[in-house]
PDB file as gemmi writes it, atoms N, CA and C in Angstrom:
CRYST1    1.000    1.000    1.000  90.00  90.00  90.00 P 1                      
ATOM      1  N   UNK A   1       0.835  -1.187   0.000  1.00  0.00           N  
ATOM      2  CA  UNK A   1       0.000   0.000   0.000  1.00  0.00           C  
ATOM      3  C   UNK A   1       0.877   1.246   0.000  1.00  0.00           C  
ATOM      4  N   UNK A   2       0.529   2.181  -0.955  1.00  0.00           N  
ATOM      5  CA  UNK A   2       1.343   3.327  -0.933  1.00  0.00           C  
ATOM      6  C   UNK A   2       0.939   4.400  -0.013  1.00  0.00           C  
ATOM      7  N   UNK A   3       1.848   4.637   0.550  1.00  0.00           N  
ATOM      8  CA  UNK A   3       1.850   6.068   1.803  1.00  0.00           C  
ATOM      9  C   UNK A   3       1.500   7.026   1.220  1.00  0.00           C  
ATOM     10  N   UNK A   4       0.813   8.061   1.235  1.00  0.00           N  
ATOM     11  CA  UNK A   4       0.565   9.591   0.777  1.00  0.00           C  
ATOM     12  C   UNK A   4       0.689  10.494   2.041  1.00  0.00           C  
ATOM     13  N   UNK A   5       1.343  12.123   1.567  1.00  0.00           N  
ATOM     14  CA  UNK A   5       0.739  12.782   2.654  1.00  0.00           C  
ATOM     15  C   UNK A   5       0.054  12.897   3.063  1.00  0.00           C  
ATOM     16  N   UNK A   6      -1.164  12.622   2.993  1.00  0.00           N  
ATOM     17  CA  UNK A   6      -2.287  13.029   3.631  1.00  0.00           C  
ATOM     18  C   UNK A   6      -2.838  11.590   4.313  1.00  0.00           C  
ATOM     19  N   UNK A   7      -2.407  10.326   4.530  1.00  0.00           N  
ATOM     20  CA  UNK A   7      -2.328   9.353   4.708  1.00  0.00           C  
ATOM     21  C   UNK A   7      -1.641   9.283   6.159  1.00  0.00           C  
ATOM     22  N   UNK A   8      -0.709  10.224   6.318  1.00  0.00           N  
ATOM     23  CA  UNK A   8       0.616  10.619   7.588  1.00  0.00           C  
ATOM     24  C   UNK A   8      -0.221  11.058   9.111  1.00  0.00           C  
ATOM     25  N   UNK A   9       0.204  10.676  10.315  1.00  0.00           N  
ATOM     26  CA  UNK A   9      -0.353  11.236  11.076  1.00  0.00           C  
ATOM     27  C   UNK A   9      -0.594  12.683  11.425  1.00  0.00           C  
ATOM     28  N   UNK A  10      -1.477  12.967  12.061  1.00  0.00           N  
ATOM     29  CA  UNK A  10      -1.837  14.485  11.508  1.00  0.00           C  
ATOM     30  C   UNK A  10      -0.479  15.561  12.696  1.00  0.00           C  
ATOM     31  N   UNK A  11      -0.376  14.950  13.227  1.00  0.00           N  
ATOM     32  CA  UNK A  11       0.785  15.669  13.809  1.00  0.00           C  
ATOM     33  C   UNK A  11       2.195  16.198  13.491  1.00  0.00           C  
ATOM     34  N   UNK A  12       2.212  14.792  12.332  1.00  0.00           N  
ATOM     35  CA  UNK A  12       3.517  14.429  11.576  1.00  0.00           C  
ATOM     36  C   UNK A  12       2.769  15.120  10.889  1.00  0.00           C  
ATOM     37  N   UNK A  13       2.215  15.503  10.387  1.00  0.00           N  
ATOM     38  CA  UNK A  13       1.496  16.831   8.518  1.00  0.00           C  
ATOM     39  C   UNK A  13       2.041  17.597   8.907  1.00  0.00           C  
ATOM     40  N   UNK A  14       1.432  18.383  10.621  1.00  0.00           N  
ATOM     41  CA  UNK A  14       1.827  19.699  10.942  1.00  0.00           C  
ATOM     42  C   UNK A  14       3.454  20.248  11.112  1.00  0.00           C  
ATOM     43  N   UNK A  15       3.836  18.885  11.569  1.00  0.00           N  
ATOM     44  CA  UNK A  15       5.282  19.125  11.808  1.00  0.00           C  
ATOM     45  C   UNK A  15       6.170  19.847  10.262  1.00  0.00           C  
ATOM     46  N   UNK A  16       5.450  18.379   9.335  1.00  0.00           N  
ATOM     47  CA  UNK A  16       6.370  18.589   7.975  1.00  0.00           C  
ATOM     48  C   UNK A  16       6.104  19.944   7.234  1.00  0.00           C  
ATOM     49  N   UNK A  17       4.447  20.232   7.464  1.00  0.00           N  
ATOM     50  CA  UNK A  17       4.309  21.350   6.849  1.00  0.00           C  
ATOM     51  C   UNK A  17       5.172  22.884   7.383  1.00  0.00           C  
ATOM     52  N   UNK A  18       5.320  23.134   8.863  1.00  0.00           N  
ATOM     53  CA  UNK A  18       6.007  24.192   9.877  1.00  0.00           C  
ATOM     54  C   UNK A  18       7.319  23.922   9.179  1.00  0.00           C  
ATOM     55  N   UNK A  19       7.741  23.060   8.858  1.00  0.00           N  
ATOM     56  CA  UNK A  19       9.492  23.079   8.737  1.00  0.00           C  
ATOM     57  C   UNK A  19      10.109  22.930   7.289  1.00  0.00           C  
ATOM     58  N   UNK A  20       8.803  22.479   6.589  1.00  0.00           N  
ATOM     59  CA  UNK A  20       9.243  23.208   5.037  1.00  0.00           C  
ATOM     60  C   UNK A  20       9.027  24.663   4.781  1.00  0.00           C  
ATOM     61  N   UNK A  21       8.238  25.058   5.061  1.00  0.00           N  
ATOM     62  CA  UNK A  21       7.378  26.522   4.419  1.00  0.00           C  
ATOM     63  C   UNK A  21       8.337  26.984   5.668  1.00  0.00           C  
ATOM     64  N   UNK A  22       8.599  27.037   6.875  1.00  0.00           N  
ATOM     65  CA  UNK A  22       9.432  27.640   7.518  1.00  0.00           C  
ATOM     66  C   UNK A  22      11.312  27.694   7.376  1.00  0.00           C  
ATOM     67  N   UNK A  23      11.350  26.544   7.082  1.00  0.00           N  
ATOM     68  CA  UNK A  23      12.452  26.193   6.319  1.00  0.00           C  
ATOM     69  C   UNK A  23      13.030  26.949   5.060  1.00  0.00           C  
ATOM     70  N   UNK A  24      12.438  27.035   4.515  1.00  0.00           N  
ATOM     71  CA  UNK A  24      12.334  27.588   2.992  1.00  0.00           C  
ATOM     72  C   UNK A  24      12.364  29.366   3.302  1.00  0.00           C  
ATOM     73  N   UNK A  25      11.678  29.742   3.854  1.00  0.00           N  
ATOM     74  CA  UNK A  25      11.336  31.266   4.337  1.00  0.00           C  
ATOM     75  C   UNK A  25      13.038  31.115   5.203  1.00  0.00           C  
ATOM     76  N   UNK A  26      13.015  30.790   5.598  1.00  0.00           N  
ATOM     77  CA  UNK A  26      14.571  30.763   6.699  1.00  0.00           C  
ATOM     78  C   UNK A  26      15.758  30.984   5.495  1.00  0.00           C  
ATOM     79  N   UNK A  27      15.650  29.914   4.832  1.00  0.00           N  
ATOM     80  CA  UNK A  27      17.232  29.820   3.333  1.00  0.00           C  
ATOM     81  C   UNK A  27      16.729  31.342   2.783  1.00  0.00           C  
ATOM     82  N   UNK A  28      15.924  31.296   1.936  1.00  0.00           N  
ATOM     83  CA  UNK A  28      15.676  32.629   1.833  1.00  0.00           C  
ATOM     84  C   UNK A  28      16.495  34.012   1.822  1.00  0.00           C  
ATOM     85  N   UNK A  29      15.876  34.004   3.454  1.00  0.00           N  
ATOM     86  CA  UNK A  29      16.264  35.003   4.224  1.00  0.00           C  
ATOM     87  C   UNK A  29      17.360  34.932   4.238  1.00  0.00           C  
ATOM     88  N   UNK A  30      18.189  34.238   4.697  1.00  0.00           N  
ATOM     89  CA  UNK A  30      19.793  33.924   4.992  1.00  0.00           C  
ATOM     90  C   UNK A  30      20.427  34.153   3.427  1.00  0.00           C  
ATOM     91  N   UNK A  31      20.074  33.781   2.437  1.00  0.00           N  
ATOM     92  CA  UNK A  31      20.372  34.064   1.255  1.00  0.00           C  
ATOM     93  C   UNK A  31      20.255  35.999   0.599  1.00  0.00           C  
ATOM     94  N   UNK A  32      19.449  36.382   0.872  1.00  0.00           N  
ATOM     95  CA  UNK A  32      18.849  37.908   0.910  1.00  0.00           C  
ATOM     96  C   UNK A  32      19.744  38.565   1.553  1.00  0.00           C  
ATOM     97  N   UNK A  33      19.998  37.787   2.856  1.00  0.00           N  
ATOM     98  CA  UNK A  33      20.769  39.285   3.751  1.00  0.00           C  
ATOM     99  C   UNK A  33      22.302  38.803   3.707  1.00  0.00           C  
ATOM    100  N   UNK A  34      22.740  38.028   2.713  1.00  0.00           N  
ATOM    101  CA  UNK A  34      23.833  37.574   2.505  1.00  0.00           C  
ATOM    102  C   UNK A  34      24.294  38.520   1.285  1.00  0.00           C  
ATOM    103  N   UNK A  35      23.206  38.444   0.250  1.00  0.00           N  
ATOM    104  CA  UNK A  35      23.662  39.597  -1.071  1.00  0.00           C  
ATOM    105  C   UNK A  35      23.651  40.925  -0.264  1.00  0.00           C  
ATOM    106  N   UNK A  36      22.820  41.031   0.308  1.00  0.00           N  
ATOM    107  CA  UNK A  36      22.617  42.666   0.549  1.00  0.00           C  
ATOM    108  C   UNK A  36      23.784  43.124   1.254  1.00  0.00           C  
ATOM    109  N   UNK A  37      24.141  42.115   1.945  1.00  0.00           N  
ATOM    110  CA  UNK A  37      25.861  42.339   2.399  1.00  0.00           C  
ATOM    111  C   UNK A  37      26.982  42.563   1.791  1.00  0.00           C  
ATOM    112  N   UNK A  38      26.852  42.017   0.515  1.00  0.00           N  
ATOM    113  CA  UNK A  38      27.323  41.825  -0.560  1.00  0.00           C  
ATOM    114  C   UNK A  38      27.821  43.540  -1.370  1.00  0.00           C  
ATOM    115  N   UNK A  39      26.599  43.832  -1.042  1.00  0.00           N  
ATOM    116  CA  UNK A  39      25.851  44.670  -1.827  1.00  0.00           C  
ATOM    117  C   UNK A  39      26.389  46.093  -1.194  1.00  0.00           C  
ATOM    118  N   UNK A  40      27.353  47.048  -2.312  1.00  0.00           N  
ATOM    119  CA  UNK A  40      27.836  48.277  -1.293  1.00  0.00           C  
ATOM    120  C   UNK A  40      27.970  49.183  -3.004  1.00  0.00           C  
ATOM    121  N   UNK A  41      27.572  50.055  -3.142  1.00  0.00           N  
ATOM    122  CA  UNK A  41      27.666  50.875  -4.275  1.00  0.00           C  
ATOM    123  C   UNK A  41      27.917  52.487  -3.836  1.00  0.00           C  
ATOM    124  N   UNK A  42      28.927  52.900  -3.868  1.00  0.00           N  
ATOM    125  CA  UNK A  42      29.834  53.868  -4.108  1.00  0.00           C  
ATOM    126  C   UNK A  42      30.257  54.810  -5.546  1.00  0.00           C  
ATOM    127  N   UNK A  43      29.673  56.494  -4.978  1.00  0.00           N  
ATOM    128  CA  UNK A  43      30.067  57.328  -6.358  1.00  0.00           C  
ATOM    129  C   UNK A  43      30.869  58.432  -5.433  1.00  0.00           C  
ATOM    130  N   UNK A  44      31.787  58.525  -5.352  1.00  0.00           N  
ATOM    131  CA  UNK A  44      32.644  59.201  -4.896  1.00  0.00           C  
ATOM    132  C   UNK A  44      32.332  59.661  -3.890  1.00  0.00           C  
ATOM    133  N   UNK A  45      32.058  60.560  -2.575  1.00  0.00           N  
ATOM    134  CA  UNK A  45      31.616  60.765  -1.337  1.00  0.00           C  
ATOM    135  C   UNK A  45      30.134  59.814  -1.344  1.00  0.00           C  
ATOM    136  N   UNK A  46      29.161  59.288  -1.944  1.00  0.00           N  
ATOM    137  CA  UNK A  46      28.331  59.003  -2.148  1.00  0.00           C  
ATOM    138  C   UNK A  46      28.084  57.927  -1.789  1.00  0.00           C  
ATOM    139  N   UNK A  47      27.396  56.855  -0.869  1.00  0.00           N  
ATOM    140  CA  UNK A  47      27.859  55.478  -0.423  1.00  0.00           C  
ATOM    141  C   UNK A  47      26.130  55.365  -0.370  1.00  0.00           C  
ATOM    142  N   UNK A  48      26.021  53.809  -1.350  1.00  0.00           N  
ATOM    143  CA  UNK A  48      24.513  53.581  -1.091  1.00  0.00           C  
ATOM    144  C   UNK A  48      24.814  52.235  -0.410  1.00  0.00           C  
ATOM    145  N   UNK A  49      24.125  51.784   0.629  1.00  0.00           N  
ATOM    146  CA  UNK A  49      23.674  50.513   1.393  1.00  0.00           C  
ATOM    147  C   UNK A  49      22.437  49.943   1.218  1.00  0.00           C  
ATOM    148  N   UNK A  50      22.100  48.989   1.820  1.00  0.00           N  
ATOM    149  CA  UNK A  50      20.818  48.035   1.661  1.00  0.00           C  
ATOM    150  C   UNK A  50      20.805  47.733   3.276  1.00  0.00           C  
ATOM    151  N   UNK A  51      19.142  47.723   3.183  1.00  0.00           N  
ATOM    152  CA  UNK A  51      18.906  47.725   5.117  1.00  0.00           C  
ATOM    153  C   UNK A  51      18.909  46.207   4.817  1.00  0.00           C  
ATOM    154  N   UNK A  52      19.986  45.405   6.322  1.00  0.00           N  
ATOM    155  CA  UNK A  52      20.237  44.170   6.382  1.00  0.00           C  
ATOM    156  C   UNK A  52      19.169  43.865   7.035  1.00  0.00           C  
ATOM    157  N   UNK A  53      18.884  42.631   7.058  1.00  0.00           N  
ATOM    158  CA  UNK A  53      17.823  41.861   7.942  1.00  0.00           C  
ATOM    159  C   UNK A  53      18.617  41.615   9.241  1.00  0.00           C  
ATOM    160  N   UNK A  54      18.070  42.110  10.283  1.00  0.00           N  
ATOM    161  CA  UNK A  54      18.431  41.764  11.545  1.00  0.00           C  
ATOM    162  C   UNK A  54      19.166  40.214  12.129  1.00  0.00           C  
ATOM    163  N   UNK A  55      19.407  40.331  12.800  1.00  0.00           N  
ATOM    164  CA  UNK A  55      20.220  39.323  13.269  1.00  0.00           C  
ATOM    165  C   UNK A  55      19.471  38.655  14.198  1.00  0.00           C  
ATOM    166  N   UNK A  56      18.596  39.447  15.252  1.00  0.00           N  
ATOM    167  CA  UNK A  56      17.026  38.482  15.769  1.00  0.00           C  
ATOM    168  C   UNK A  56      16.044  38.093  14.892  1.00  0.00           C  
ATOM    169  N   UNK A  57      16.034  38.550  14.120  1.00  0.00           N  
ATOM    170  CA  UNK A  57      14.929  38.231  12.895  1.00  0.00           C  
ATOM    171  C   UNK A  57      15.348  36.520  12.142  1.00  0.00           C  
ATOM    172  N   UNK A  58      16.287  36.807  11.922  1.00  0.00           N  
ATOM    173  CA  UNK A  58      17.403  35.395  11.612  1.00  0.00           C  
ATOM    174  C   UNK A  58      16.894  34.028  12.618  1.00  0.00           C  
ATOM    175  N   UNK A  59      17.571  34.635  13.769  1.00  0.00           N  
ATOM    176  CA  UNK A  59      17.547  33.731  14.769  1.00  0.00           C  
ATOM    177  C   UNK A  59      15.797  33.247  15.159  1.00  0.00           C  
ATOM    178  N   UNK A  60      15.117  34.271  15.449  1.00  0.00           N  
ATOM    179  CA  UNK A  60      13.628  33.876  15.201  1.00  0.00           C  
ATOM    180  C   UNK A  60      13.235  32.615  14.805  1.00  0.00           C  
ATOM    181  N   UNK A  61      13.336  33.148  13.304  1.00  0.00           N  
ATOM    182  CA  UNK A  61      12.662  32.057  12.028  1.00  0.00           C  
ATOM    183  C   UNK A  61      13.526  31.085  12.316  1.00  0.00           C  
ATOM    184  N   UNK A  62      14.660  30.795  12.660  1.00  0.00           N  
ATOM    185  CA  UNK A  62      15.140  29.320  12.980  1.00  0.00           C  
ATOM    186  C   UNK A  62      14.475  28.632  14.179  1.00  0.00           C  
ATOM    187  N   UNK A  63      14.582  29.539  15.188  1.00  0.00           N  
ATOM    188  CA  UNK A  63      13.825  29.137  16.383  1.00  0.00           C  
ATOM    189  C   UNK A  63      12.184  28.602  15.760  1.00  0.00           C  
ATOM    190  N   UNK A  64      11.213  28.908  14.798  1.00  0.00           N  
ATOM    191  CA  UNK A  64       9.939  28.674  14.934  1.00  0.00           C  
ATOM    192  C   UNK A  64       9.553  27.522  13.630  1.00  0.00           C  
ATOM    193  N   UNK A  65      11.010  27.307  13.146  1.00  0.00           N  
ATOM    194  CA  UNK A  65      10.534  25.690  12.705  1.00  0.00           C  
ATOM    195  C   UNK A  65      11.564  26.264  11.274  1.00  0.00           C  
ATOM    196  N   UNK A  66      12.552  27.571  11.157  1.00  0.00           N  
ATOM    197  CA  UNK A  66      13.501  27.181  10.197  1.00  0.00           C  
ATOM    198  C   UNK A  66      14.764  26.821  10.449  1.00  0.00           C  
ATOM    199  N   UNK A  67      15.206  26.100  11.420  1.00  0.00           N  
ATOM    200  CA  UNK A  67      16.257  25.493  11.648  1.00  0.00           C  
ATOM    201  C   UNK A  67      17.036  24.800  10.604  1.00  0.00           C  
ATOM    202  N   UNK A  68      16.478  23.934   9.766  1.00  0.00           N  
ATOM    203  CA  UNK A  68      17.101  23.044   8.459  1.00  0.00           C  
ATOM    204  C   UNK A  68      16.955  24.840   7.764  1.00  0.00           C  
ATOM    205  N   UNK A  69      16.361  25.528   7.135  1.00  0.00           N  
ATOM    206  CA  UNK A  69      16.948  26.548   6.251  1.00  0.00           C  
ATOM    207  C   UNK A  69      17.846  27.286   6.844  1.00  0.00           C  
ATOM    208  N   UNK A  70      18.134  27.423   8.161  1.00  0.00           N  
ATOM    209  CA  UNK A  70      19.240  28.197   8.859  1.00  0.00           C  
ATOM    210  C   UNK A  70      20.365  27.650   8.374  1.00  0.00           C  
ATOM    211  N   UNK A  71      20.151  26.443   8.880  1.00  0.00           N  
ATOM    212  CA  UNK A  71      22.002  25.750   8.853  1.00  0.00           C  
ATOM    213  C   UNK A  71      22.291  25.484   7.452  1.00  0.00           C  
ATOM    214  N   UNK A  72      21.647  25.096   6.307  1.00  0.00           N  
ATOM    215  CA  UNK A  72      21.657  25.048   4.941  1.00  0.00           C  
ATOM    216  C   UNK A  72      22.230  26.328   4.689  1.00  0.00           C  
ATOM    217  N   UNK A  73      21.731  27.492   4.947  1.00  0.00           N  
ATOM    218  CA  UNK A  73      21.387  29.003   4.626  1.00  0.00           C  
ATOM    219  C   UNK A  73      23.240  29.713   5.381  1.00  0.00           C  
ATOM    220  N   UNK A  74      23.951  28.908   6.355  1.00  0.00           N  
ATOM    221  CA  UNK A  74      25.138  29.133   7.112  1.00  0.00           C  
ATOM    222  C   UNK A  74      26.246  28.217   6.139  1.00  0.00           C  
ATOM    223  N   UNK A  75      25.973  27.165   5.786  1.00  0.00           N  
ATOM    224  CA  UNK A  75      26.597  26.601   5.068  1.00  0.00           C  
ATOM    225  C   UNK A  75      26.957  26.461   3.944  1.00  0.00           C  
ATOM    226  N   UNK A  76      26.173  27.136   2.550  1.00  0.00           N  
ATOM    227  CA  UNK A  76      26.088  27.220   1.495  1.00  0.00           C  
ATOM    228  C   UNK A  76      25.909  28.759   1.300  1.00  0.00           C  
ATOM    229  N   UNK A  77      26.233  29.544   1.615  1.00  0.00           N  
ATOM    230  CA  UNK A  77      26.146  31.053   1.318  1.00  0.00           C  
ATOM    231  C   UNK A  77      27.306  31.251   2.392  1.00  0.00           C  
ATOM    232  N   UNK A  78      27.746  30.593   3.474  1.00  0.00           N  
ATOM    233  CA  UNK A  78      28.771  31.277   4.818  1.00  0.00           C  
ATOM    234  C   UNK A  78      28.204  32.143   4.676  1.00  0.00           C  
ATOM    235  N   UNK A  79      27.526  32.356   5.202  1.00  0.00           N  
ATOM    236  CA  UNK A  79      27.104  33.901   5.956  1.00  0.00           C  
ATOM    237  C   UNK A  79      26.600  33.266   7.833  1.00  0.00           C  
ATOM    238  N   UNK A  80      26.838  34.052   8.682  1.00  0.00           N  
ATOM    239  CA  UNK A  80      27.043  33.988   9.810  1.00  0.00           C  
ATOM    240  C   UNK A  80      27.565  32.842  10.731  1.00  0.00           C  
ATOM    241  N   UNK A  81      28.114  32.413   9.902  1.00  0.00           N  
ATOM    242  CA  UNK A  81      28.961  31.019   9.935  1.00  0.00           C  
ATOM    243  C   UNK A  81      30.137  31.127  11.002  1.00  0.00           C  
ATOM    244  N   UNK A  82      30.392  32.458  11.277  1.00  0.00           N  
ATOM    245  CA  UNK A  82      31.689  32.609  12.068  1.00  0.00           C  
ATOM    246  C   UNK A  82      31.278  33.477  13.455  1.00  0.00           C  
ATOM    247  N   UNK A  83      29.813  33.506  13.587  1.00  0.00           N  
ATOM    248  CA  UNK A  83      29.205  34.323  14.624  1.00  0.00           C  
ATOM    249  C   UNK A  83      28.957  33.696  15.531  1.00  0.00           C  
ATOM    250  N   UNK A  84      29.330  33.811  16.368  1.00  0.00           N  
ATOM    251  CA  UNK A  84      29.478  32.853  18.004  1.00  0.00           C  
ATOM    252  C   UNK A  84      27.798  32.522  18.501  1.00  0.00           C  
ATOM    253  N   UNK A  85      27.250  33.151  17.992  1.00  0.00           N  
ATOM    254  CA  UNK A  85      25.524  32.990  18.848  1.00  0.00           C  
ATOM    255  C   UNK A  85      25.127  32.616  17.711  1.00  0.00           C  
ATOM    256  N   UNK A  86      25.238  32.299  16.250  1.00  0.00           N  
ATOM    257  CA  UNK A  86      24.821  31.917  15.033  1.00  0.00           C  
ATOM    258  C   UNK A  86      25.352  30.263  15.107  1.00  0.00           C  
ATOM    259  N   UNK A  87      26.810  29.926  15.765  1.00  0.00           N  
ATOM    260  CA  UNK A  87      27.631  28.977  15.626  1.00  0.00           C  
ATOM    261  C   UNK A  87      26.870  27.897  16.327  1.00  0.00           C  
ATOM    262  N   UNK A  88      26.344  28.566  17.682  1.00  0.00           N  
ATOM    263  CA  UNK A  88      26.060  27.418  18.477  1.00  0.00           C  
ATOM    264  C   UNK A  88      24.253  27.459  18.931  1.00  0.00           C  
ATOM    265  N   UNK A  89      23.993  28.483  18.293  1.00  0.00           N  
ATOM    266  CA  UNK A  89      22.573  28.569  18.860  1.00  0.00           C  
ATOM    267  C   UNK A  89      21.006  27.712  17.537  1.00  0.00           C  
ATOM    268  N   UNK A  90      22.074  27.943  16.361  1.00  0.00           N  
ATOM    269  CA  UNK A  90      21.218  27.234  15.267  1.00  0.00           C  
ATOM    270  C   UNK A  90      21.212  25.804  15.035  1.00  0.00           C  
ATOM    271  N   UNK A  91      22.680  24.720  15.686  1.00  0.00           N  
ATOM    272  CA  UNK A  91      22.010  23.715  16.085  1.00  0.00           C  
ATOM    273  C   UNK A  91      21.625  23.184  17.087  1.00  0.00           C  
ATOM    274  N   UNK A  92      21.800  24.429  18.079  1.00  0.00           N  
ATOM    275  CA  UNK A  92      20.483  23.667  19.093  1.00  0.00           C  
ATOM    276  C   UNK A  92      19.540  23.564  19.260  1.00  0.00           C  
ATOM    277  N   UNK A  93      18.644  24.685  17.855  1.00  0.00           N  
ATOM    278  CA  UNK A  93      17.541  24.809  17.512  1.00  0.00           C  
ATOM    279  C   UNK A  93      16.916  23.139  16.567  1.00  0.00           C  
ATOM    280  N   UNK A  94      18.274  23.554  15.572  1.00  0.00           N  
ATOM    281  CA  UNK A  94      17.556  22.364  14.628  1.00  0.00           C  
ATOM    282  C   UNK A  94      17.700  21.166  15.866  1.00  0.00           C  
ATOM    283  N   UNK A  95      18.307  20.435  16.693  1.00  0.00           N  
ATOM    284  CA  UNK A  95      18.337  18.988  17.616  1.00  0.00           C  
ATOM    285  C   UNK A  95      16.599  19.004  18.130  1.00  0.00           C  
ATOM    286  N   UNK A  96      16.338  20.639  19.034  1.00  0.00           N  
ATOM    287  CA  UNK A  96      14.567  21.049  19.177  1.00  0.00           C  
ATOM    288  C   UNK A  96      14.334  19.896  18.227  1.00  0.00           C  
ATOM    289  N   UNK A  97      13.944  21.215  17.119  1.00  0.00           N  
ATOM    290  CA  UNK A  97      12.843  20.356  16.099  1.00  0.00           C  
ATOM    291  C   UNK A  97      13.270  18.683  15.638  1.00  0.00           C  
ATOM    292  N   UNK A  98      14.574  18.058  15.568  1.00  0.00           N  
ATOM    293  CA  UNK A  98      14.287  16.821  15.546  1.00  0.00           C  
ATOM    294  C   UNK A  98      13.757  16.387  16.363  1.00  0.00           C  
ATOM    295  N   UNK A  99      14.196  16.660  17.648  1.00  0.00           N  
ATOM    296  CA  UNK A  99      13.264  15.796  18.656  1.00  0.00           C  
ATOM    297  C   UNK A  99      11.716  16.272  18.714  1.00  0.00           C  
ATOM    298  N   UNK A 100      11.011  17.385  18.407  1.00  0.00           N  
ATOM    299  CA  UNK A 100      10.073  17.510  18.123  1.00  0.00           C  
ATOM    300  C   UNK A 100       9.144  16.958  16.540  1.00  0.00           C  
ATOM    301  N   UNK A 101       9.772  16.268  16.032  1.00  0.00           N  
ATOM    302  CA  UNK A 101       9.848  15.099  15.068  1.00  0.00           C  
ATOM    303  C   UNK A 101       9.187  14.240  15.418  1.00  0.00           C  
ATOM    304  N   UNK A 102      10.283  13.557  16.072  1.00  0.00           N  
ATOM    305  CA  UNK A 102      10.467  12.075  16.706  1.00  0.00           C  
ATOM    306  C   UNK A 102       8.718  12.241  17.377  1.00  0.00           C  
ATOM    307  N   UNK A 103       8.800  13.102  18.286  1.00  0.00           N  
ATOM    308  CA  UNK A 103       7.582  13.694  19.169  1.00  0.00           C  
ATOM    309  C   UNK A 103       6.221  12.905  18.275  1.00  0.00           C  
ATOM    310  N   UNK A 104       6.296  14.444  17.610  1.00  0.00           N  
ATOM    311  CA  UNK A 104       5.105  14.141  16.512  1.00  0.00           C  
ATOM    312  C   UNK A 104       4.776  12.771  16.293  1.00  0.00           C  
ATOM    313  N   UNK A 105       6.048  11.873  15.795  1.00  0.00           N  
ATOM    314  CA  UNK A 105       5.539  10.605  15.216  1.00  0.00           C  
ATOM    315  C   UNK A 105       4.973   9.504  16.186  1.00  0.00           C  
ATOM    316  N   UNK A 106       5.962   9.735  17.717  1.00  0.00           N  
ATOM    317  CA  UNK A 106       5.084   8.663  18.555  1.00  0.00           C  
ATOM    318  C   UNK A 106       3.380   9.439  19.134  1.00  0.00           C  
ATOM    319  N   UNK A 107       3.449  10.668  19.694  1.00  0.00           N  
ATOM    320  CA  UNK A 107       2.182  10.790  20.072  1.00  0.00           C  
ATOM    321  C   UNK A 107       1.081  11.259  18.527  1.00  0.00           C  
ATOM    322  N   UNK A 108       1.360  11.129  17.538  1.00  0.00           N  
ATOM    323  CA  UNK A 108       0.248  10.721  16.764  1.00  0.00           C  
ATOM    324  C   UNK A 108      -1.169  10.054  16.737  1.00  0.00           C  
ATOM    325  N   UNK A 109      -0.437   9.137  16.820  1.00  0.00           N  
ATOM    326  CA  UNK A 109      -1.673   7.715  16.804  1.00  0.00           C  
ATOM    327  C   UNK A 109      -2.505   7.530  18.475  1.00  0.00           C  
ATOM    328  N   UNK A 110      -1.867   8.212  19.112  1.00  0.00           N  
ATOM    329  CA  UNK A 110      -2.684   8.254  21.018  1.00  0.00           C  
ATOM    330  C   UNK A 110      -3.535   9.570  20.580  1.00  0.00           C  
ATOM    331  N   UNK A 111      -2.865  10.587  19.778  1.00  0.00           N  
ATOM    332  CA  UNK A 111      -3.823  11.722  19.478  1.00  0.00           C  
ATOM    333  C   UNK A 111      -4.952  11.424  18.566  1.00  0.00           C  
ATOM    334  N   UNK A 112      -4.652  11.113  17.556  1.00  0.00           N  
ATOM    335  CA  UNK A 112      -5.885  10.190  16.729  1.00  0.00           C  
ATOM    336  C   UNK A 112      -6.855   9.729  17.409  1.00  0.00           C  
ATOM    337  N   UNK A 113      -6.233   8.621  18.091  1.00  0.00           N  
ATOM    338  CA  UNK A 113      -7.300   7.414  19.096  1.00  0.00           C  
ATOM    339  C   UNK A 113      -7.849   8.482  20.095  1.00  0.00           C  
ATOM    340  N   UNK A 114      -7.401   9.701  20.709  1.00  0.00           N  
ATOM    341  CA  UNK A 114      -8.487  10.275  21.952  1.00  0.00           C  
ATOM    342  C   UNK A 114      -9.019  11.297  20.903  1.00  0.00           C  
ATOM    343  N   UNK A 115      -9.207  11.661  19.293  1.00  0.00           N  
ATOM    344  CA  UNK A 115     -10.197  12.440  18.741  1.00  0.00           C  
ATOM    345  C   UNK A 115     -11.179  11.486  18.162  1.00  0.00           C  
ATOM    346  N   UNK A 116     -11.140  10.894  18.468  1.00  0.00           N  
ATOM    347  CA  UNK A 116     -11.823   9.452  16.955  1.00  0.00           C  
ATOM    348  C   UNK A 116     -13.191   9.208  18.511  1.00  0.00           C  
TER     349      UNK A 116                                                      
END                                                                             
């Protein structure tokens, strides 16, 4: 019998759905405020910048389910890769959400059985 999403326990949906679409919004971001860093245009006294995305703003969206686009987003762009509260605080976010994974998948089916 073939598995479908919508076939998945509904806990495990919510999980997968929070950590793609959050995920994704996270790389993103980390990608964005990586060019804009990038990004410095100069005409002689004249200096144009780009407003960076905050550095709580960052940390946030990892904290609320973009952890996998954080560390993707640190690793493949280096950008805050060498920041001491970026270094150690984004995988202790993403370990959270695995174990809030794992979570999802055992109390599923006890959640099912006390709505049914």
């Amino acid at each position: 019998m073939k598995e479908t999403f919508l076939s998945l326990p509904v806990l495990l949906r919510i999980y997968l759905g929070i950590i793609t679409v959050m995920g994704l919004l996270t790389f993103l971001t980390f990608g964005i405020d990586k060019l804009k860093s990038m990004m410095h245009i100069s005409f002689g006294p004249f200096k144009m910048t780009f407003n960076r995305v905050p550095e709580k703003t960052l940390l946030t969206l990892s904290v609320l389910g973009g952890a996998y686009g954080a560390m993707l987003g640190m690793l493949l762009f280096r950008h805050k890769s060498r920041k001491t509260r970026f270094k150690y605080s984004i995988p202790i976010h993403l370990l959270i959400w695995i174990v809030l994974g794992l979570l999802s998948i055992d109390l599923s089916p006890s959640l099912e059985a006390m709505l049914k």
